[in-house]
N, C-alpha and C positions, 0 to 999 in steps of 0.2 A: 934401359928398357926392361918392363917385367915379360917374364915369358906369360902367357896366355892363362897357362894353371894357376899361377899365382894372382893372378888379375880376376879370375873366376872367383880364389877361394876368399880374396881380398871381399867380394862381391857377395857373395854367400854370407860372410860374417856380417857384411851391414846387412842387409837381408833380414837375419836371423836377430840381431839386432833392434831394427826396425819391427819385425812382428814381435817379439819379446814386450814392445814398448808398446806398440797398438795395442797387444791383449790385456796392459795394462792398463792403459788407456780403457778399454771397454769392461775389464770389470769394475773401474772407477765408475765408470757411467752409469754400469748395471745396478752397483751399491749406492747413488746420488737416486736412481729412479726408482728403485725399492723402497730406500725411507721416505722418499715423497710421495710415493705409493699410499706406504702407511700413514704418512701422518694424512694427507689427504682423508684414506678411508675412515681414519680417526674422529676428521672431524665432520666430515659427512656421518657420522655414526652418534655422535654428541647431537648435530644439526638436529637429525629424524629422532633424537630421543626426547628434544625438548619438546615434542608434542606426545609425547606419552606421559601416564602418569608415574613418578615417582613409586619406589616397590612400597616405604614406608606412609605413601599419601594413602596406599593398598589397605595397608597392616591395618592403619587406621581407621579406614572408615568399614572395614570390617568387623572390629572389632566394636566401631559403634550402631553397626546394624547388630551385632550378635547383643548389645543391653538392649536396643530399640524390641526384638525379637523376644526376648527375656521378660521386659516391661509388658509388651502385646501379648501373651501369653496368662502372666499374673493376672491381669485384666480381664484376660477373658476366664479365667479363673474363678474370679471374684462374681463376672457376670452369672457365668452360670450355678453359682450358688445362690445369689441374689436370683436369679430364674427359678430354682427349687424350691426356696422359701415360700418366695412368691406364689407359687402351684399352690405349695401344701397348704398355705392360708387360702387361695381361693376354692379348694378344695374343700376344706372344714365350713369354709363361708356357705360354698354352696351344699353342701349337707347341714349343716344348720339352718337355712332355708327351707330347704326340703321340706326338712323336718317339722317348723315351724307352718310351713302351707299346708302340710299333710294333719298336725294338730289341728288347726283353723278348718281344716274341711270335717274332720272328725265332727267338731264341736257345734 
């Protein structure tokens, strides 16, 4: 028969034993539910991106508003030169007019 101490400490080491293994046990669990954590938030994260747009679909159609922008610009460029021209000839027109009505009343 063991005495009582020995039976205690016999007790104590599976014990000690036993949580040793539990807290392995749980940080196995801990580190199984952390990457499925992540991969989870991973793919929820890809999920909510496929309705976004792409950064390069971005680049892109920026890049072809800044010629669209460039083009409408030249254009209006051109118009308002063709608006000057256009003046300055109605301009002469109507002073040669004038001038012409004001001869005819002269005369």
């Amino acid at each position: 028969m063991l005495p009582p101490l020995s039976t205690f400490e016999a007790k104590m080491e599976d014990m000690s034993s036993s949580y040793e293994q539990s807290m392995e046990m749980i940080r196995r669990y801990d580190e199984v539910m952390s990457e499925k954590a992540s991969k989870t938030a991973i793919k929820e994260i890809y999920e909510v991106m496929r309705h976004f747009v792409k950064h390069d679909k971005i680049k892109e159609i920026q890049t072809h508003t800044a010629k669209e922008f460039e083009h409408v610009q030249e254009q209006l460029a051109k118009l308002d030169e063709t608006l000057n021209v256009v003046s300055e000839n109605i301009g002469k027109e109507i002073h040669s007019a004038v001038r012409k009505a004001t001869a005819a009343l002269k005369a």
